[in-house]
LUMPANU-605858 format. One record per residue (C-alpha): residue number from 1; residue in one letter; x, y, z. Coordinates in steps of 0.001 Angstrom, whole numbers, m for minus. Layout:
! residues N
NUM;A;X;Y;Z
...
This chain:
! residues 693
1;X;94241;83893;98051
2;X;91849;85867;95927
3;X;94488;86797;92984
4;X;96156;83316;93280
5;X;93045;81291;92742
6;X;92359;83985;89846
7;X;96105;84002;88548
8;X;96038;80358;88599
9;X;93218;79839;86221
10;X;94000;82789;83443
11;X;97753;81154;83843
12;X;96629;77787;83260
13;X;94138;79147;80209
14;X;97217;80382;78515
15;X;100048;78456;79515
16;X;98308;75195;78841
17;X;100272;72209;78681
18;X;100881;70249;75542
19;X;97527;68475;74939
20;X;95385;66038;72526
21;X;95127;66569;68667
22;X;92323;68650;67343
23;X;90341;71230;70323
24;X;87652;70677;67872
25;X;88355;67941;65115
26;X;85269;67675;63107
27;X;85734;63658;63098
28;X;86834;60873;64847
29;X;86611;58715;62029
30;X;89332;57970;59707
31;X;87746;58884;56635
32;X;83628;59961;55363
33;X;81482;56761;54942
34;X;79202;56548;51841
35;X;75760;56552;52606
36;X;74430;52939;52436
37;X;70759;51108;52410
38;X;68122;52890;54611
39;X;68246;51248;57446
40;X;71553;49668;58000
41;X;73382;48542;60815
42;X;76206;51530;62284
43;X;79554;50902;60993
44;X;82099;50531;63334
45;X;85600;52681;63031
46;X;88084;49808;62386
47;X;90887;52010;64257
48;X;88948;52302;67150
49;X;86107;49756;68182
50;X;84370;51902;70724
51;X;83125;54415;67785
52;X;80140;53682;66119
53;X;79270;55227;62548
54;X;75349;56227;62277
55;X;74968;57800;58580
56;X;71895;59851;57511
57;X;70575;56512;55950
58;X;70352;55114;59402
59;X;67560;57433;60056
60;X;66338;57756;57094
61;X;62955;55344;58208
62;X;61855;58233;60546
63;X;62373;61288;58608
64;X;63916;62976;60843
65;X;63486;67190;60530
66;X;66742;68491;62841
67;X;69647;66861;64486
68;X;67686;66432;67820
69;X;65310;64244;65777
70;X;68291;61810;65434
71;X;70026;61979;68706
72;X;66814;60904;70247
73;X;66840;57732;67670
74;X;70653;56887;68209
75;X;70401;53092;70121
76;X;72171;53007;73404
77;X;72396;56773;73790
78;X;71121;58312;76966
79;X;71082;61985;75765
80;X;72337;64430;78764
81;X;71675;68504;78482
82;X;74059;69695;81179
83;X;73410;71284;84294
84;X;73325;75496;83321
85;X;73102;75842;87340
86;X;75955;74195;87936
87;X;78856;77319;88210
88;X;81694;76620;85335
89;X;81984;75323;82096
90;X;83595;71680;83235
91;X;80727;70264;85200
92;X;77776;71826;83240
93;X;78705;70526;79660
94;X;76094;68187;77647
95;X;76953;64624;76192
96;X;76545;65899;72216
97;X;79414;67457;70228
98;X;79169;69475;67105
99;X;81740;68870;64371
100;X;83660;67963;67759
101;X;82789;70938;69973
102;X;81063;71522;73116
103;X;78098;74832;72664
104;X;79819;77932;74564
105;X;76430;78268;76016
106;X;74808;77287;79218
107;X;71449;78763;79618
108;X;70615;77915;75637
109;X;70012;74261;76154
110;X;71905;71755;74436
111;X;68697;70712;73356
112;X;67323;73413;71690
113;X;71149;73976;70130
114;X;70746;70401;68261
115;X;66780;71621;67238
116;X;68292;74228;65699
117;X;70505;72220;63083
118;X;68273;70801;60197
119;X;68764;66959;59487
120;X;70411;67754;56114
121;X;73038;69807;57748
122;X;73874;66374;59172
123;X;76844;64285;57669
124;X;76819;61843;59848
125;X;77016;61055;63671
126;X;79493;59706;65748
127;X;78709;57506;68850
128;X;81998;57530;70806
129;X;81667;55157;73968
130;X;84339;55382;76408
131;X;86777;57942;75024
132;X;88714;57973;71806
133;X;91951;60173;71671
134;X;91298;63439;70208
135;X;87946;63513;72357
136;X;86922;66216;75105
137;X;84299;63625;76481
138;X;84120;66701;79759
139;X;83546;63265;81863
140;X;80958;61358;80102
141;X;81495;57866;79476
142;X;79731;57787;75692
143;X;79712;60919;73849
144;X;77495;61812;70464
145;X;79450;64090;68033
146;X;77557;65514;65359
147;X;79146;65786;61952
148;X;77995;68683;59812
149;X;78354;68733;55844
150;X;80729;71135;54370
151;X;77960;72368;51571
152;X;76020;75428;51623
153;X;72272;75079;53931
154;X;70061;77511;54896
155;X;67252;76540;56748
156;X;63675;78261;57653
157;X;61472;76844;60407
158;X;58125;78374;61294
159;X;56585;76105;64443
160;X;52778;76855;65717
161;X;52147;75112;68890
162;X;49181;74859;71739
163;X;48573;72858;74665
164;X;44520;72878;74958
165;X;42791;71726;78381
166;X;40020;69979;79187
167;X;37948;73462;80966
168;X;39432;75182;77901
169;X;42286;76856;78359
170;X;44526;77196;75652
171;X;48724;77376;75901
172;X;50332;78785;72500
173;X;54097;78284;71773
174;X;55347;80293;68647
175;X;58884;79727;67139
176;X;60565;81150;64354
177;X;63822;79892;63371
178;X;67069;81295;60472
179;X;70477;79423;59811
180;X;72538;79407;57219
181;X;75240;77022;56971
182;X;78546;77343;54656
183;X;81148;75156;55864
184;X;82847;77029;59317
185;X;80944;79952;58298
186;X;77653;80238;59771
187;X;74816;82216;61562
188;X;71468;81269;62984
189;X;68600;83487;65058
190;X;65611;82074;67043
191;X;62620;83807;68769
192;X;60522;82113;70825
193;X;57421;82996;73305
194;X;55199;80708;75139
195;X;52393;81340;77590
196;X;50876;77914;79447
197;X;50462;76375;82665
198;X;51966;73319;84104
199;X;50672;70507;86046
200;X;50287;73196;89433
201;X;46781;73632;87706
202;X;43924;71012;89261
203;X;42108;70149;91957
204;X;42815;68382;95408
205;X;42218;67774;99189
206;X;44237;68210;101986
207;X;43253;66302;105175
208;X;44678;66386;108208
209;X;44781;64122;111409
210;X;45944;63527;114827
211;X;47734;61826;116675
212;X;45760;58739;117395
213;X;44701;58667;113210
214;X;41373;60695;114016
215;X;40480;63259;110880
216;X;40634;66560;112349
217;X;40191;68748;108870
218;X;39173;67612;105367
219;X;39647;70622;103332
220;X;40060;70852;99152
221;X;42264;72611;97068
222;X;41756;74816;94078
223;X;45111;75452;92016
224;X;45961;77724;89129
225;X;49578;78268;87869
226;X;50310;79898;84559
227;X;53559;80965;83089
228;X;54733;83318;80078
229;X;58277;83924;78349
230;X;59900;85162;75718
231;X;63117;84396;74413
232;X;65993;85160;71654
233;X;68776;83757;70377
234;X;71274;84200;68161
235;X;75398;82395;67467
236;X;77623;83802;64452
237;X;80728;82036;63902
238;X;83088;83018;60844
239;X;87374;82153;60347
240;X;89048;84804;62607
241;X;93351;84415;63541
242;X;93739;81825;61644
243;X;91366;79792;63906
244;X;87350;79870;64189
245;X;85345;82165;66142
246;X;82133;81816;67465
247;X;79626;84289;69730
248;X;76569;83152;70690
249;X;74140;85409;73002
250;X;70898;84666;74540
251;X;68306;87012;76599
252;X;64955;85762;78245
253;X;61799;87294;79748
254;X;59527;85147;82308
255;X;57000;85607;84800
256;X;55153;83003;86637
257;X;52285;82881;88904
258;X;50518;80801;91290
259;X;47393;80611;93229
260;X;45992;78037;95575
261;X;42698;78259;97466
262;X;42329;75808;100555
263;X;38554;75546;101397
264;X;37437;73868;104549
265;X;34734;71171;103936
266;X;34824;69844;107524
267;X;36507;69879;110767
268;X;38739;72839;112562
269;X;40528;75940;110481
270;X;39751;78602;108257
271;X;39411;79139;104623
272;X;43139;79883;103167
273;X;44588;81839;100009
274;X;48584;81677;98709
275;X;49315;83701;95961
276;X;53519;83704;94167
277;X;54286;85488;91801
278;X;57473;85492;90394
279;X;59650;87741;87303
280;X;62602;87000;86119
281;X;65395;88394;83071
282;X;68448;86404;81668
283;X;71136;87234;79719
284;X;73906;85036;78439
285;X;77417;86307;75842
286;X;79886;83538;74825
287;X;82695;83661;72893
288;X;84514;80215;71845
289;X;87995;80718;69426
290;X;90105;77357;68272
291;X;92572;77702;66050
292;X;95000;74545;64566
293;X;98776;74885;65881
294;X;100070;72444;63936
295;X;98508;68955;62256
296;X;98573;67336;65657
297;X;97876;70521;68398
298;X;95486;73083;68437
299;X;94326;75618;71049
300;X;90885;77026;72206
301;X;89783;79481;74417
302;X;86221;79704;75924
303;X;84771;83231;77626
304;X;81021;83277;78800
305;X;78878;86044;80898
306;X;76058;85391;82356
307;X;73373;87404;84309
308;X;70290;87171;86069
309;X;67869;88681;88230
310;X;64611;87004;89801
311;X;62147;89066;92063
312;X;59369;87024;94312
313;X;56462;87407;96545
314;X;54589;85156;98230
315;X;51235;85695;100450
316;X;49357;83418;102390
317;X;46389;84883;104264
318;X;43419;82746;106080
319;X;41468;82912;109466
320;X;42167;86911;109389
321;X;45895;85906;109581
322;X;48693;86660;106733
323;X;52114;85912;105875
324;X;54208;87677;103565
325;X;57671;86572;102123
326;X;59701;88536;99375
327;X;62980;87886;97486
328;X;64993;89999;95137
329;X;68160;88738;93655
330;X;70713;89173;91238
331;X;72918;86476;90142
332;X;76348;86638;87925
333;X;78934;84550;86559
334;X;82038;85148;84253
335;X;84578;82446;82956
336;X;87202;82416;81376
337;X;88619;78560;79931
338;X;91576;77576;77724
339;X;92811;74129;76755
340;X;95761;73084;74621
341;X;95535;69376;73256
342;X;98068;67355;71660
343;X;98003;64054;69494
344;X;101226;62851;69151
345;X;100258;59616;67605
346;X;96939;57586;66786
347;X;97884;56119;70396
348;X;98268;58863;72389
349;X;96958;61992;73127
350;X;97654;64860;75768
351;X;94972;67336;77041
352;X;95300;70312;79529
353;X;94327;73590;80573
354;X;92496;75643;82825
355;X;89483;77622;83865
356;X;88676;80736;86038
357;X;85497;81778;87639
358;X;83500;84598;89521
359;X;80018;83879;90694
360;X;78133;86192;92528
361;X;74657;86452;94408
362;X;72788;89446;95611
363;X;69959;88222;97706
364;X;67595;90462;100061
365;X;64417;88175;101886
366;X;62155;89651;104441
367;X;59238;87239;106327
368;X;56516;89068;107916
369;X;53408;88009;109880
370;X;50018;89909;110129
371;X;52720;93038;108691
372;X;55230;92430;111566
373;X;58651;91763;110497
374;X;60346;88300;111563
375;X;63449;88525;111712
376;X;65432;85455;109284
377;X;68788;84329;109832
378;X;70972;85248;106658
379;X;68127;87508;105079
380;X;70098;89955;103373
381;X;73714;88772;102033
382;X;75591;88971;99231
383;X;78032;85433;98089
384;X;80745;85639;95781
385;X;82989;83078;94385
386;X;86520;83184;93089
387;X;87598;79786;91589
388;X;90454;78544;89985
389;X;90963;74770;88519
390;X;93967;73511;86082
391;X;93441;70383;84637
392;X;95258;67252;82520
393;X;94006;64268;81024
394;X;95864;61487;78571
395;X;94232;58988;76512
396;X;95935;55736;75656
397;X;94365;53150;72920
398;X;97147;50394;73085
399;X;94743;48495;70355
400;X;91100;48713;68536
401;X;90141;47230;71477
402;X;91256;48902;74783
403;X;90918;52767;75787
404;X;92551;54299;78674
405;X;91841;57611;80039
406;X;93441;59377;83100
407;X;92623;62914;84036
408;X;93345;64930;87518
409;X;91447;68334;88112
410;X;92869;70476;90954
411;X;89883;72938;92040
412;X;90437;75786;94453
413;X;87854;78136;95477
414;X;87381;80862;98020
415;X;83602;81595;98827
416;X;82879;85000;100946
417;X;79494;86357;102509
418;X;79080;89560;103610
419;X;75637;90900;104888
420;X;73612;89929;107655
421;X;76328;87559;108301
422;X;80573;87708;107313
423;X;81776;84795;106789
424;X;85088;83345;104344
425;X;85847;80173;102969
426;X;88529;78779;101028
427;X;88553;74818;99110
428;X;90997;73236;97419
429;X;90317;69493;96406
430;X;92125;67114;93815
431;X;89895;65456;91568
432;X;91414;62360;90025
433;X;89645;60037;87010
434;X;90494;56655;85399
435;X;88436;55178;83202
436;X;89028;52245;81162
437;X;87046;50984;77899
438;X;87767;46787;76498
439;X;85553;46068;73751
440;X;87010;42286;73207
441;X;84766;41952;69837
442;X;81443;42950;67845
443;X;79154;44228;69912
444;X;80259;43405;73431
445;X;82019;46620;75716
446;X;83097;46553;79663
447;X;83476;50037;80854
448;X;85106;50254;84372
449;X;85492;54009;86478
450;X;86897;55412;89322
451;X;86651;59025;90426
452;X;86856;61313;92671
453;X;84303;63754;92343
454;X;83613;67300;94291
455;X;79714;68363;94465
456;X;79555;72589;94286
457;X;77978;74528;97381
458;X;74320;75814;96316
459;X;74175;79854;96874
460;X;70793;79858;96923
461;X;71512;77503;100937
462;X;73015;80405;102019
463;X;69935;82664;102174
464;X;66815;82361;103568
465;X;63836;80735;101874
466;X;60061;79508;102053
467;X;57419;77429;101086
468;X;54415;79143;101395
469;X;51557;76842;100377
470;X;52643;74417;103270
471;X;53624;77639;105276
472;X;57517;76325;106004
473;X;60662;78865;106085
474;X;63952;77475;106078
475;X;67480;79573;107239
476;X;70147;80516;105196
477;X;73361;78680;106163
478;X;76734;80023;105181
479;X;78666;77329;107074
480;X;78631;74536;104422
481;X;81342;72557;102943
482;X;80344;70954;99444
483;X;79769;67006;99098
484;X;82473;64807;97993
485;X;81924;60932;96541
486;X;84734;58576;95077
487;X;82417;56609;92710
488;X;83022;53193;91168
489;X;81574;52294;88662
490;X;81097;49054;85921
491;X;79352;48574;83199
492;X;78883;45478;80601
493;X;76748;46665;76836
494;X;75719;44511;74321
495;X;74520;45360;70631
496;X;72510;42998;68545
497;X;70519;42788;65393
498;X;71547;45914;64478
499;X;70290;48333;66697
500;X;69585;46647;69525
501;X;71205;47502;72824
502;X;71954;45799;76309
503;X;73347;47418;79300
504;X;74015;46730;82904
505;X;75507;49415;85200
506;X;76901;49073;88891
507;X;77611;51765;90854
508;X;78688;52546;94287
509;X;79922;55780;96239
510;X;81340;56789;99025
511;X;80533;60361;99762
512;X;81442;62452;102579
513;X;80075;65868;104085
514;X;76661;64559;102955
515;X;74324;68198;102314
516;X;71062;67429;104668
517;X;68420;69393;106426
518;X;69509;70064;110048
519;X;68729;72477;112954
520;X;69806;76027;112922
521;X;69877;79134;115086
522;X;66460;80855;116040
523;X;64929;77564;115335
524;X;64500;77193;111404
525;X;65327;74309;109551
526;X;68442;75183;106845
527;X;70620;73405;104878
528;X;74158;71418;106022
529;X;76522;69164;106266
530;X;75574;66134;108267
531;X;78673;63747;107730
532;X;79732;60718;105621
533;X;77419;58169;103423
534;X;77182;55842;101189
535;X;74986;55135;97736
536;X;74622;53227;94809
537;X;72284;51871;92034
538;X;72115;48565;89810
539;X;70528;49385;86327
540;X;69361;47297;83224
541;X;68511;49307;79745
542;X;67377;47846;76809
543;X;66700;48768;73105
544;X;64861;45568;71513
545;X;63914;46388;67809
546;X;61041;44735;66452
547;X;62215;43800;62895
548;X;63263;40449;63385
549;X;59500;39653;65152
550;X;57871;41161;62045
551;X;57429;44858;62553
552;X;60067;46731;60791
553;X;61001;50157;62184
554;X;59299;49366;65491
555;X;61445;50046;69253
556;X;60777;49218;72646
557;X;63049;50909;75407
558;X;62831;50057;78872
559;X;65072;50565;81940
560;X;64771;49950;85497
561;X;66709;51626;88552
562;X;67372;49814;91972
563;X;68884;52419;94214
564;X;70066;52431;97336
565;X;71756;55212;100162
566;X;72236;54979;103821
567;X;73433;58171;106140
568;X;73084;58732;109776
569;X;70150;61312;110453
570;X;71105;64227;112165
571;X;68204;64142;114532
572;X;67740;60782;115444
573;X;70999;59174;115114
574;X;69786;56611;113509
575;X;70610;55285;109530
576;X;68327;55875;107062
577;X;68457;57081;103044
578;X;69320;59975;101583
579;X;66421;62838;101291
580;X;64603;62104;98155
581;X;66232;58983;97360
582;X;64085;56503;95408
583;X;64497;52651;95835
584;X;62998;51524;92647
585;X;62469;53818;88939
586;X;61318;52819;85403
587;X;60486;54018;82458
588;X;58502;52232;79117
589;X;58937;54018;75898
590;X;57714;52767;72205
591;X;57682;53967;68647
592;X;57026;53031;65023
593;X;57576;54555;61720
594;X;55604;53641;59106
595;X;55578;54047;55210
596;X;59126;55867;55505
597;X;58470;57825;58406
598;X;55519;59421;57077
599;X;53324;58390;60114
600;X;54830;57561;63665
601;X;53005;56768;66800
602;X;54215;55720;69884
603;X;54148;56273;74024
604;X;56204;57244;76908
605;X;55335;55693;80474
606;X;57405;56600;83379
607;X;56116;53432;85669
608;X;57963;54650;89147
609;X;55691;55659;91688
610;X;57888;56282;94465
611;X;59477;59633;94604
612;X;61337;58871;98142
613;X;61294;60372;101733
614;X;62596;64178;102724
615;X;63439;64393;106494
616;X;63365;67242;108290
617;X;64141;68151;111857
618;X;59901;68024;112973
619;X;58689;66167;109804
620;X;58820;63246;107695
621;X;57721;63557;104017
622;X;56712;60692;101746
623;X;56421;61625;98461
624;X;54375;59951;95442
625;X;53383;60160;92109
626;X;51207;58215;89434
627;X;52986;57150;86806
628;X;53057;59635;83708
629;X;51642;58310;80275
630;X;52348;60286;76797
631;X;50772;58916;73325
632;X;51734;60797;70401
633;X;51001;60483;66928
634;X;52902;62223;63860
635;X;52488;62702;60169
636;X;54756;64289;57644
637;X;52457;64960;54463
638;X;55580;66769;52786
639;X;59302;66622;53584
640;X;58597;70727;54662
641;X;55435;70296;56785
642;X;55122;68335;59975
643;X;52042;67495;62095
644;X;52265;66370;65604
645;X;49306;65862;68134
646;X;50123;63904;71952
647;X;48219;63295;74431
648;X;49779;64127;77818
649;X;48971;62741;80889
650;X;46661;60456;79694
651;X;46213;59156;83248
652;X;44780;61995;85190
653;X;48367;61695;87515
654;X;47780;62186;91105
655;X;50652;63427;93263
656;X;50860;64118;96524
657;X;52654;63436;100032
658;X;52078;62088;103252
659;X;53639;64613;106357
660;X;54258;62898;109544
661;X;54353;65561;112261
662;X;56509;65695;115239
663;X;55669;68377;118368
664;X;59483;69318;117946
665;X;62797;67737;117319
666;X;61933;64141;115770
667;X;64311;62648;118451
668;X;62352;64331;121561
669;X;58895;64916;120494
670;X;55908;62921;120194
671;X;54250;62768;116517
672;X;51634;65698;116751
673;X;49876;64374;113254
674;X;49885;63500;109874
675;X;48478;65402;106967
676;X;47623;64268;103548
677;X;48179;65997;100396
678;X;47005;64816;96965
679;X;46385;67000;93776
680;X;45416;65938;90484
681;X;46866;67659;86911
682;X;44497;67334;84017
683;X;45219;65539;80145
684;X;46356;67859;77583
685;X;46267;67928;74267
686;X;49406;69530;72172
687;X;49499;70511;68485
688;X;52276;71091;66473
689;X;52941;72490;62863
690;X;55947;72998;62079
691;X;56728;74412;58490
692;X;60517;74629;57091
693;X;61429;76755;54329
């Protein structure tokens, strides 16, 4: 099964079927745009209506310094990084192309790729909603591809940053940045280190109660966290074969430390001290090679090697009692992708391939209390991954206005664990798409999907785990099966005055194996499979420019989430959401350019409070949080030199949970308590220079 799935995957990287135009065209467009009034409205590609034209002018109000500058400004565009955990290359990619192709890199964010590329590189950028043949859109419904400009640009960036604190304490962020630019030839290098703290830093109480609502401890919480890490990176990619080559590689240092101090102020219990401390080392090599068969076919192959190792300890010690857990792992991953696309006319186009994995964790836990061992179920074990998945896809665009695209994945995977437990798995799942785009004039679009989509097992469920500031240890599991949903989804978008957008989204899903929280051997709480659900969300986004009510250069986003999930809990039997699942989310977000995008200012407000409910087999947790404000001002005294100050968390957030607590199972036990957890992060303050050369 082993060589087949492996087999199957090289095979399928080779021997890829006849597929869509260009791997990597550098355009969707039919032909460059002149640059036109600072400004304007984005043009719209007369040969295809669901590609929009943004040219440098477009931006040209905000000054932008890099290409993630103007991705951020595109109207309508809800930018998406990736998942890097996520095993593979087909379920991890971003929503951003460059000159038509995806990074070979999954660690190095997409994020930090795009902050990498100076605005003047920047011909142009393409907003491509709902596929366009020629397209890898890797799933997305509306894909950003970055155009670069054929000229010569070499770019310097020197960036001083700090995060100061109110008690003080200061959090430096140095970045130094080379690229130079010629056409397909080009090379870039970053180096970055950081050392800060996060919002695990503040005060807080913990109080605790029971059963009849009588306060039984009131105690207060000091916490610390700080974190430090370095980082490199580097891509070359030159003409190699008669195609284009490109390596990128990546390597990062971190280390990260916590401390909280639980004092008791009144009632029963003793004084309490956890202390984590966690190091970790990444690595990342990718190699990415397309090369033009012909004016309508090209191939490209994708290799990437990843590798990582993370060591932990955690101590917990109060009342003359302690608790020790300690993890070491290695993780690794090596793929190996290859699609062939073909374009046999502006109508149609062809894409398939395939893609072959190994994943592999190396994980060894041990639990101890007062220095005697306690013995964990899957504490020591070792989880590799073989998978294999061949895929097609065509794209049909009858007319300007209608876009069809089928695709069908075929995934199989065998997962083995050896160690404290031997177990062996093997998958195979089909994973069919349709998605189809009708944009019946200027400015409307209906997008309608259906898929079939197959969730990926977490290795880090298969070993043992804990939580040592609430004092929880959950099992490792190695009998899981991964989630599967068939989603459907529609969605109706409006543009007006220029760069104002309207969207609605409905979704629902059926999913089945649903991954829960449910009762395992020795009595821990792990991770499984707890049968079939169902989910969905109604959305509303909007982009409202200010222009036409007098304040040129001026946008308000805002978007609201209704959500909604049902299962069958394990313990009780009875329905309830998913764990975590929020009912309601927003978000606020303004900005302004003035005198040419010499000064901005704006603010970010994320306005949900509730963060949902986690069940577990002798708990209930309700989570919350206060909503998160950001004000941020900018000025750009030269094109070369840019000044930033915000002010985070302007608020003083509090964040906490209530725990309802059970005597054992939920479904047997009477509630034993309730404790209440609330911590508080302090403002900051963050300063930025950033110099270019």
């Amino acid at each position: 099964m082993r060589k087949a799935i492996w087999l199957a995957g090289v095979a399928a990287s080779v021997l890829a079927v006849p597929a869509m135009a260009q791997v990597a065209p550098a355009s969707v467009a039919e032909a460059p745009r002149p640059a036109g009034p600072a400004g304007e409205a984005p043009e719209v590609d007369a040969a295809q209506r669901g590609v929009l034209i943004f040219e440098p002018a477009f931006f040209a109000a905000s000054r932008p310094n890099t290409a993630w500058d103007m991705i951020t400004r595109l109207p309508g565009f809800s930018f998406s990084g990736g998942d890097s955990d996520t095993r593979g290359l087909a379920g991890a990619s971003g929503n951003v192309l460059i000159d038509g192709q995806l990074p070979s890199s999954k660690t190095d964010g997409l994020g930090s790729v795009l902050g990498r590329i100076s605005a003047a590189s920047v011909a142009r950028i393409e907003l491509i909603r709902g596929g366009a043949p020629g397209v890898d859109m890797r799933g997305h419904p509306v894909v950003a591809n970055v155009v670069l400009v054929r000229a010569v640009t070499t770019g310097r960036v020197l960036e001083t940053n700090a995060y100061t604190y109110p008690d003080g304490y200061l959090g430096p962020t140095l970045l130094f940045g080379w690229s130079r630019r010629e056409g397909d030839e080009q090379i870039e290098a970053e180096i970055s280190a950081a050392s800060d703290r996060t919002d695990g830093t503040g005060p807080g109480f913990r109080r605790r109660y029971d059963s009849a609502g009588n306060l039984t401890q009131d105690a207060e919480l000091d916490r610390w966290d700080r974190y430090r890490n370095l980082r490199a990176t580097g891509a070359l990619q030159r003409r190699l074969g008669g195609g284009r080559l490109r390596v990128n590689a990546l390597l990062g240092l971190s280390d990260n430390d916590d401390r909280q101090a639980v004092r008791i102020l009144s009632g029963v219990g003793a004084d309490s001290r956890n202390e984590e401390s966690e190091q970790s080392l990444d690595g990342e090599l990718g190699v990415n090679w397309v090369r033009d068969l012909g004016p309508r076919s090209a191939l490209e192959l994708t290799g990437l090697q990843r590798y990582e190792t993370e060591e932990y300890v955690g101590v917990s010690t109060g009342g003359g009692d302690n608790e020790t857990f300690t993890s070491d792992a290695t993780a690794g991953e090596s793929i190996l992708r290859g699609a062939l696309r073909f374009r046999p006319t502006d109508q149609w186009a062809f894409e398939g391939g395939g893609e072959a994995a190994w994943n592999v964790l190396d994980s060894a836990t041990t639990y101890a209390e007062n220095s005697v061992p306690i013995p964990l179920p899957s504490a020591s074990v070792r989880v590799e991954e073989l998978r294999g998945e061949v895929f097609g896809q065509a794209t049909w665009r009858p007319s300007p206005e209608f876009t069809v695209e089928a695709g069908l994945r075929i995934e199989a995977s065998e997962i083995s664990q050896t160690g404290d437990s031997n177990t062996n798995k093997t998958f195979t799942y089909a994973k069919p798409r349709l998605q189809a785009t009708w944009t019946p004039g200027a400015g409307h679009q209906f997008r309608f999907r259906v898929e079939r989509d197959v969730g990926q097992l977490d290795f880090d469920d298969f070993v043992a785990s804990a939580d040592i500031d609430i004092g929880e240890v959950e099992a490792g599991n190695p009998d899981l099966a991964p989630q599967q949903e068939t989603v459907f989804e529609a969605l109706y978008e409006r543009r007006f005055w220029n760069d104002g957008v309207f969207d609605a989204t409905l979704q629902h899903a059926e999913i089945e194996d649903v991954v829960d929280v449910i009762l395992l051997a020795g009595g821990f709480d792990g991770v499984g499979n707890i049968g079939d659900g169902t989910s969905g969300f109604f959305r509303l986004r909007v982009t409202l420019p200010f222009d036409k009510l007098g304040v040129p250069n001026a946008r308000l986003h805002v978007r609201t989430t209704w959500a909604w999930s049902e299962v069958t809990d394990p313990v009780t039997g009875e329905n309830r959401r998913f764990q975590g699942s929020q009912a309601f989310g927003c978000e606020v977000n303004f900005n302004h350019d003035l005198n040419g995008g010499r000064w901005s200012y704006g603010f970010e407000h994320g306005c949900n409070t509730d963060k949902g409910r986690t069940f577990r087999v002798r708990e209930i947790r309700a989570s919350r949080e206060d909503p998160f404000v950001l004000i941020y001002g900018q000025w750009k005294p030269r094109d070369d030199l840019t000044l930033r100050v915000d002010l985070g968390n302007a608020t003083d957030q509090k964040q906490g949970y209530d725990r309802l607590l059970y005597s054992g199972p939920r479904d047997v036990a009477p509630i034993s308590g309730r404790e209440v957890r609330q911590t508080e992060a302090s403002p900051w303050l963050y300063l930025q220079v950033r110099k270019t050369f």
